[in-house]
C-alpha positions, 0 to 999 in steps of 0.5 A: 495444531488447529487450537495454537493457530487460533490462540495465536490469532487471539494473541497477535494484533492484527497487522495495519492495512492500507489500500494503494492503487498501482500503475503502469504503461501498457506492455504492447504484447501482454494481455494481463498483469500480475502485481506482486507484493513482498514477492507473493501475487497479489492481484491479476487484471487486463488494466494498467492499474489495479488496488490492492490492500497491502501492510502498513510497513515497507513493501516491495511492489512488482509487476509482471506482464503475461500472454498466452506464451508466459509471464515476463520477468518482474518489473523492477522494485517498487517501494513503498514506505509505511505510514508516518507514525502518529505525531507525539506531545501534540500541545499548544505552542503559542497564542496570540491575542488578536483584535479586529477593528470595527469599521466606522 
C-alpha cells in the first residue's frame, strides 16, 4: 500500500496553489473562528481574518464561530473561483510608426 501511495505521488502532478486571506465582521459571542475549505477545517484563529493556501480551482469557503458552549453553524458559501487560464496566441496585433518632432 506504502510503495502505490509513493508511485502515485511521483506520477500525479502536484495540484496549483494560492494563498487568500479571508474576512469576516466579528461575532459578538465567539472567542475563535474556523475556516472551512471544500468542507474540510482549514485554520482556527481568535482574528477576523486569516490566510490560507488553498487549490488553484473553485472552492468553497465557510466559516464558523466557536465558544466554550460549541461552534456555530457554517457561514454561508463563499466561492472563489480559480485562476484565469494563461492567455494563448500571445502575438503582435498592430505597430504603429510613430515620430516625435524636435522642438526648434
Amino acid at each position: 500500500m506504502k510503495l502505490l501511495i509513493l508511485l502515485l505521488a511521483l506520477v500525479l502532478p502536484l495540484a496549483a496553489e494560492r494563498t487568500v486571506t479571508f474576512g469576516w465582521d466579528a461575532s459578538p459571542d465567539a472567542t475563535s473562528y474556523t475556516l472551512y475549505i471544500n468542507g474540510v477545517p482549514a485554520g482556527t484563529t481568535s482574528n477576523t481574518e486569516i490566510t490560507v493556501q488553498i487549490p488553484d480551482a473553485k472552492t468553497n469557503a465557510n466559516v464558523t464561530g466557536s465558544n466554550i458552549a460549541g461552534e456555530s453553524e457554517k457561514s454561508t458559501t463563499l466561492v472563489v473561483p480559480p485562476a484565469p487560464t494563461i492567455p494563448r496566441n500571445f502575438r503582435i496585433s498592430k505597430i504603429v510608426r510613430t515620430t516625435t518632432a524636435t522642438p526648434k
